[in-house]
N, C-alpha and C positions, 0 to 999 in steps of 0.2 A: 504493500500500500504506500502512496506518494505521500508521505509527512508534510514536503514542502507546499503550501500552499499559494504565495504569491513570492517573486522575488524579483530583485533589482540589482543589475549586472553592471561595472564598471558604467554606470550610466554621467554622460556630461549633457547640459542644455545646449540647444543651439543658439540661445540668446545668452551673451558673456555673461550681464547682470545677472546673472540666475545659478551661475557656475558656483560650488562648491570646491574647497580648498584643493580635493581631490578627487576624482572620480569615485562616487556614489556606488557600495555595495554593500544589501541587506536585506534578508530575508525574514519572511513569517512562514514559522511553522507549526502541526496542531500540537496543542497541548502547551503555549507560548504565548507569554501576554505579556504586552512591550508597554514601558513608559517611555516618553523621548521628550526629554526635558533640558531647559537651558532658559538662558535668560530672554528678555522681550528681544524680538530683530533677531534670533538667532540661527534660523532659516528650520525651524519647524514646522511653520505649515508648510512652506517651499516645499520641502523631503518630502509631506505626504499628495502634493501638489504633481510633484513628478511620477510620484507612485501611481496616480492616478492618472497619466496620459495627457494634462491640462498645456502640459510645453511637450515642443518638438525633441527630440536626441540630435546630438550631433553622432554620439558614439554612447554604443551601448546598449541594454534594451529592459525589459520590462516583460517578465514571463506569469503568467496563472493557470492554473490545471486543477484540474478534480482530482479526487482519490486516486483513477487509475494513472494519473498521470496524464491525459486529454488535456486539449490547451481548451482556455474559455478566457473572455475579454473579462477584464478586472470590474469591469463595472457588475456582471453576475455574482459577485460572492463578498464585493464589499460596501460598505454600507460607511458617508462619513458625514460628521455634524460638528459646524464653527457655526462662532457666536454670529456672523455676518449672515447665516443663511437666514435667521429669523425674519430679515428682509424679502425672505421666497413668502411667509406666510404673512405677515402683516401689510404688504403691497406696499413698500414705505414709499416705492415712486409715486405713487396716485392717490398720498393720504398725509396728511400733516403731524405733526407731535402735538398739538392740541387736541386732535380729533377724540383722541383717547378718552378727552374729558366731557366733551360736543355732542351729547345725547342724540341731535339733531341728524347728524352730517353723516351718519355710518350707515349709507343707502348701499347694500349689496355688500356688508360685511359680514362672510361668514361664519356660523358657530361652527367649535370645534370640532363636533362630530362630523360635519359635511367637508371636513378634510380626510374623512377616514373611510367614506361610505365605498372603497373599492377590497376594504382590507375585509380576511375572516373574522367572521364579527365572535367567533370563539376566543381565536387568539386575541382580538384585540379586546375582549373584556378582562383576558387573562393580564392582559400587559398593564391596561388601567387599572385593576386589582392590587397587581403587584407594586404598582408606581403610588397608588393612592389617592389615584386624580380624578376619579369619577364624576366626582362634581366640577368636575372643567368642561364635560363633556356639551354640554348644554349653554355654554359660557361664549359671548361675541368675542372673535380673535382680539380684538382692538381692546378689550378690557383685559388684559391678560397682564399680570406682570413681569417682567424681564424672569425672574424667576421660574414662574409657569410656563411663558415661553418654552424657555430650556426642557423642560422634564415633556410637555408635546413633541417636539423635535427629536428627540430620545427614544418616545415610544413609536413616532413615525417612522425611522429610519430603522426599528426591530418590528414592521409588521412585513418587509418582506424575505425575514428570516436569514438575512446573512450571516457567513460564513466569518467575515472580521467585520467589526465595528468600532469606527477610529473616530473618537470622542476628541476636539478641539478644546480644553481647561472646565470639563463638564461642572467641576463644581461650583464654578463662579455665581454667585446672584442664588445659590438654593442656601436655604436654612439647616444648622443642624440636621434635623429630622430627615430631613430630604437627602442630604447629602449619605447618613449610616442606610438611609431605605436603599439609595444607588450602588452602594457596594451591597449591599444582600443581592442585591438585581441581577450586578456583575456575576458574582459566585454561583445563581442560581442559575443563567443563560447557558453560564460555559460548561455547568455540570449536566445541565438537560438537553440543552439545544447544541451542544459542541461549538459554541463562539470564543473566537479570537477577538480582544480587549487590548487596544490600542489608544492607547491614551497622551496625548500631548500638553505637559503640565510645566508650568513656569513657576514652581513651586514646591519643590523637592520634598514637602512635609503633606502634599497631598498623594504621592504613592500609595495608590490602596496595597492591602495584605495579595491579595489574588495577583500585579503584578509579578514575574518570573525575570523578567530582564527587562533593564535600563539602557538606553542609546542617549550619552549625553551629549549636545550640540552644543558649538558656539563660536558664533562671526563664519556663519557659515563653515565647520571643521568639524565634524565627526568623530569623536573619541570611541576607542574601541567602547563597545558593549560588555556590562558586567551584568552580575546577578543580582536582582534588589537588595540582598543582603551586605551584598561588599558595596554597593553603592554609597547605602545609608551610613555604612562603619567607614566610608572611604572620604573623611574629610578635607582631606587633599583637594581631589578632585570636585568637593563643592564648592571650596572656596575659589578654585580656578575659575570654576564655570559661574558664580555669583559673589563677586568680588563686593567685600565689605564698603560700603560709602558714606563719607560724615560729611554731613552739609557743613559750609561755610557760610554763617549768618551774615557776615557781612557783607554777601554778596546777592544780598535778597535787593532784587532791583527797585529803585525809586519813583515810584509812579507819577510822583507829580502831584497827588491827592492825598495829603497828608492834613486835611480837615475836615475829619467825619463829620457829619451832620451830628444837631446836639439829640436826642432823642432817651426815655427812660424805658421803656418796652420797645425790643425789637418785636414784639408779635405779643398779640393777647387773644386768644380764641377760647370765644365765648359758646359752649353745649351744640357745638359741630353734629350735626346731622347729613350723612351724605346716602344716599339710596339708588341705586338702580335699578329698575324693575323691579323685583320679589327680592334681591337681596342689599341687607344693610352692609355696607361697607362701613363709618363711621356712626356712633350711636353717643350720645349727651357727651361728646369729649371739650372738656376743656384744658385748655394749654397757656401758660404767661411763662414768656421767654425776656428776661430782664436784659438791658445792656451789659456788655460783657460774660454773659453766663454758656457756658460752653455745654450742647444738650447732646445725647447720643439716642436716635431713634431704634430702638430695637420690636421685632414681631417677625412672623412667618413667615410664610408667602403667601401673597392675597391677604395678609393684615388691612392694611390701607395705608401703607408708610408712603407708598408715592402720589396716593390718591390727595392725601393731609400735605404732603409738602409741594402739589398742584394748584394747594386753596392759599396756600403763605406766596408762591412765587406769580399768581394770577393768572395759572395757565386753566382754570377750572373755570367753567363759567357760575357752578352753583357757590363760591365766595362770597358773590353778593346777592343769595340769599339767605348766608350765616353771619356770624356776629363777628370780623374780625377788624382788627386792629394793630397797622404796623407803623412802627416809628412814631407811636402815638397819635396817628392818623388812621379814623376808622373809614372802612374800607366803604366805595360808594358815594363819596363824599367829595366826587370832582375830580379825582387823580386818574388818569389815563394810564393802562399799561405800563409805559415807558417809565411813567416816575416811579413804578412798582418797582420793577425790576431795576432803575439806576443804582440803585443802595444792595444791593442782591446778588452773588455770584452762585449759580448755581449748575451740581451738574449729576448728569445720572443715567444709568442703563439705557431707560427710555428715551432720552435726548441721546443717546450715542448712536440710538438705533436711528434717527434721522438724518444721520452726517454725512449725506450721499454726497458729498460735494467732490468736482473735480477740480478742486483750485490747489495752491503752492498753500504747505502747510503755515507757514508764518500768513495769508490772509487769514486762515482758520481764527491764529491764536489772535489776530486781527481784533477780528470780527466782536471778541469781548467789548473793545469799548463801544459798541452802538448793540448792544443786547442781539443779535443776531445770526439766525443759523446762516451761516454763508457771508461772504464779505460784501454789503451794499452802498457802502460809503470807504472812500478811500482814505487809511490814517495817513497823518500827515509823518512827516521825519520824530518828531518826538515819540511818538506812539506807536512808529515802528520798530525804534531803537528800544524801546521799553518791550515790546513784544519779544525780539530779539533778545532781550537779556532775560526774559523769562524763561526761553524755550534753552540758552547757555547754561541756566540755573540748573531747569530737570534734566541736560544733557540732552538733547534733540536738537541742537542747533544744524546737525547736517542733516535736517530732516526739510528745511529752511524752502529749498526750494522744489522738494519732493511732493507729487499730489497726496492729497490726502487718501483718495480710494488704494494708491499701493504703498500701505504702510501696513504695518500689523496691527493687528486689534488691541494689542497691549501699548504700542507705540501712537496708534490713535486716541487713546484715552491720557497719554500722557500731554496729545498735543490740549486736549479737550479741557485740560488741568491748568495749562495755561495760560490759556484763554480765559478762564473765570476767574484766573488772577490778573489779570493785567491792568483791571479799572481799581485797584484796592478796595474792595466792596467792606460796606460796614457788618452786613449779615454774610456769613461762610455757610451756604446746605450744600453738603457735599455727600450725596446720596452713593454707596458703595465705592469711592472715590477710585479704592487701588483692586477693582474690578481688572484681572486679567495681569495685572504684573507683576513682574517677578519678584523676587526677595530683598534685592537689591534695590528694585526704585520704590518696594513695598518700605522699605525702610528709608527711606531719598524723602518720598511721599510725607510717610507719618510725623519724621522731625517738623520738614516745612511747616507743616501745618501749625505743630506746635507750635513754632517760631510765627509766624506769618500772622497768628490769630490775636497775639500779646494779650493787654488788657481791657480794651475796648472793645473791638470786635466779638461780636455775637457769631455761636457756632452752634449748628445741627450736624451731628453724624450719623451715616447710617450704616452698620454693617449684618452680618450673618457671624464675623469672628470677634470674639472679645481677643486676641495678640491683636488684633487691629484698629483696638478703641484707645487714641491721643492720649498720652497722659495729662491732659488739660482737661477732661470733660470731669466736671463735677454734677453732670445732676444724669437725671434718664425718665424716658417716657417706654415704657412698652406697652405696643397695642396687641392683642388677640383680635384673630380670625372671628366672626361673625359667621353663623350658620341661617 
């Protein structure tokens, strides 16, 4: 019987940017479950990119076969899910980031099950069983949270029973709960269904137990493959691969806006009600968030933590039919969008999932100071050099004149991080901020914050990890799911 299931032979691209240190070889075989981890930009999707046929070979090739050995196109037996395909299910071409909230606007959005009406509806009750998601089933794509998302995508990509399943940093955006439910899922596929579990993780502490072998990457170079066991014991080689880094505060750029507005509440919400159809998402919640006070929003998935920081940032149109109050200005009272958001950096899943833009990454980080997805006003010399020194800070400055659609998903959020710093906002909502990177800019990230937020500035954080929660936050809100 053929063990080898898919492999890849001295392969090089025929596009140079794409070329690897050295000629690409690596195989999957059954009974074999790969992590392939390294830091943000380290050419891991690339690898499963070529895997997949998506670039040409100059030299080299790409072989898959069945048991007996029969050849069969790679697309029969593999199955792969990045955080970018969500944009396959939520049509982000033809839909806004507000719509989410726009009761009105979602004409031909479909529920989740009408994504699945071609799948065995045996298996697929098995899968939603197993996942725990039954009640999504009935749910508009559009109200989904970045979290949900994730775990549909998951169980789409296992209703046509493949052979490997190569997971793009699956755990990002899920909750505790979700995340231990995913590895039982893992263990249970590959011991019933005989699946190969490929997983590409920018986070060396998410290696589930069920991985067998690690392929570390980085700057495009391929380190020989080890056993998850000498990997974890192999600290050498994590620090090669996620090199320690200590911010230098004084090199936190000067915006120019160094006088906050005077104000004593960044936010007062008064017995928040929010309802959709048949189900409550928020129910009599009230919140006062005092100047300076640093909050960390914690709940599950499908809580309502993006719903609640939709009604603070003005992206909800039901705000102004609850009782809120920012910057001691209650909401309804004459201020237009724009003065909402001037005081406000804010950033998160669901706005990353809108960033279709093909522009040069520095207009991205731009676009901060006029509140705007996409660049629509051009910054002047100040405001580019200030953009410029932000994107120098988190290291992405040769990302400067790179599109934003060919960057990686860890290195789009960091440009994304930029950009909601670049106007000094007196309120920081930085909803799952270090979403998708790695250890290294995961700790880049969490200093700044610290630093950047000092004693004025108002913070909301939002994570799924307490190593991830500022050592600045003194206070906490958590919400519970609604049934």
């Amino acid at each position: 019987m053929n063990r080898t299931i898919i492999s890849i032979e001295n392969a090089i691209p025929r596009i140079a940017a794409l070329q690897f240190a050295q000629p690409i070889s690596w195989s999957i075989e059954k009974d074999r479950h790969w992590a392939i981890t390294g830091p943000n930009g380290a050419g891991k999707t690339l690898l499963i990119d070529i895997l997949l046929g998506k670039y040409g070979l100059h030299q080299g090739e790409v072989t898959c076969n069945d048991d007996a050995g029969n050849p069969l196109p790679v697309s029969a037996v593999v199955k792969s899910v990045a955080f970018k395909d969500i944009y396959g299910i939520i049509d982000a071409q033809n839909s806004y980031y507000q719509q989410r909230w726009n009761k009105g606007d979602e004409q031909e959005v479909p529920v989740i099950k009408d994504l699945m009406r071609k799948a065995d509806k045996d298996w697929l009750n098995t899968l939603t069983e197993w996942f725990g998601i039954a009640d999504l089933m009935e749910k508009e794509v559009n109200l989904l949270s970045s979290g949900e998302l994730r775990k549909i995508l998951i169980v789409r990509s296992l209703l046509s029973q493949p052979k490997i399943l190569i997971l793009d940093n699956p755990y990002i955006g899920l909750d505790t709960a979700s995340r231990e439910v995913l590895d039982k899922l893992f263990v249970r596929l590959s011991e019933m269904e005989g699946l190969q579990i490929v997983l590409l993780l920018s986070n060396p502490g998410d290696i589930p137990e069920i991985i067998t072998d690690v392929l570390p990457i980085k700057d495009k170079h391929i380190y020989p493959s080890v056993t998850r066991n000498d990997f974890l014991q192999d600290v050498t080689l994590q620090d090669k691969l996620f090199r320690k880094n200590t911010l230098q505060t004084s090199l936190i750029p000067n915006t120019g806006n160094d006088s906050p507005i005077a104000y004593d509440y960044a936010a007062i919400l008064r017995n928040i009600h929010i309802r959709y159809g048949s189900r409550t998402i928020l129910k009599e919640l009230g919140w006062n968030i005092k100047r300076g006070e640093k909050w960390v929003l914690l709940g599950p998935n499908g809580s309502g933590k993006s719903t609640l920081l939709s009604l603070i940032c003005g992206d909800n149109p039901q705000a102004y039919a609850n009782d809120i109050t920012l910057f001691d200005r209650k909401r309804g009272t004459g201020e237009s969008i724009w003065d909402i958001k001037k005081h406000i950096g804010y950033i998160s899943p669901e706005m990353h999932l809108y960033y279709l833009k093909n522009v040069p990454c520095i207009e991205i980080v731009g676009s901060g100071f006029f509140d705007t997805i996409g660049l629509y006003r051009k910054c002047n010399d100040e405001q580019e050099a200030i953009a410029l020194s932000w994107m120098q800070l988190l290291g992405i400055e040769y990302l400067k004149d790179v599109s934003f659609l060919h960057i990686s998903s860890g290195e789009q959020r960091l440009v994304l991080l930029a950009r909601v710093l670049v106007k000094n906002p007196d309120l920081l909502i930085l909803d799952e901020p270090l979403h998708g990177l790695d250890v290294t800019n995961k700790q880049r990230i969490k200093q700044l914050i610290e630093e950047f937020c000092g004693k004025d500035k108002s913070l909301i954080y939002v994570t799924h990890y307490e190593s991830e929660i500022p050592n600045i936050i003194d206070n906490r809100l958590v919400l519970e799911k609604h049934t």
